[in-house]
C-alpha positions in Angstrom: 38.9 51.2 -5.3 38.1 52.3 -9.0 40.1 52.1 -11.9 41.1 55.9 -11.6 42.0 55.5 -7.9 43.9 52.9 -8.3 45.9 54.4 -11.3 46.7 57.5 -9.0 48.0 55.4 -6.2 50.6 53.2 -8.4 51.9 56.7 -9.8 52.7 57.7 -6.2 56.4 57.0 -5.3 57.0 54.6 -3.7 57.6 55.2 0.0 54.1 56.3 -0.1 52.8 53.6 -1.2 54.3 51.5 1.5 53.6 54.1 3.9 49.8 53.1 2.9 50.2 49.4 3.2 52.0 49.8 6.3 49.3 51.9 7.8 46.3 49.3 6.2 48.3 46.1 7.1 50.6 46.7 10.5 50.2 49.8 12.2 49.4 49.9 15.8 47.5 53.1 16.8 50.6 54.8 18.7 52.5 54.5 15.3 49.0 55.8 13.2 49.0 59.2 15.5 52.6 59.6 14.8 52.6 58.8 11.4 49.3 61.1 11.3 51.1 64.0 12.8 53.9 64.1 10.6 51.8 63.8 7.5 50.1 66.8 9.0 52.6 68.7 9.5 54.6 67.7 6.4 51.2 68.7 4.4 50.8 72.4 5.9 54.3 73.4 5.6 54.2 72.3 1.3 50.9 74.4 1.6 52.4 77.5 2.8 55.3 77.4 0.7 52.8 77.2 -2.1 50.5 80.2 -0.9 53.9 81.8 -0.1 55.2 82.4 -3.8 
């Protein structure tokens, strides 16, 4: 990772961040669909609340 990347990640809160490491470190690939599917859907519904107003 850059400098810049790197920056942006430790201004993340928190959960995310360990959300990462968990996913890079100890996820097995049942928990990587789930935790991809709620990402994804977490994602879309910010977006059309945005494209909404």
């Amino acid at each position: 990772m850059n400098k810049q990347k790197i920056k942006k990640f430790n201004e993340l809160p928190k959960s995310i961040k360990k959300t990462v490491r968990y996913i890079n470190q100890d996820a097995s690939i049942e928990d990587l669909k789930e935790i991809e599917k709620l990402i994804s859907l977490a994602i879309e519904k910010r977006k059309k609340k945005f494209l909404n107003k």
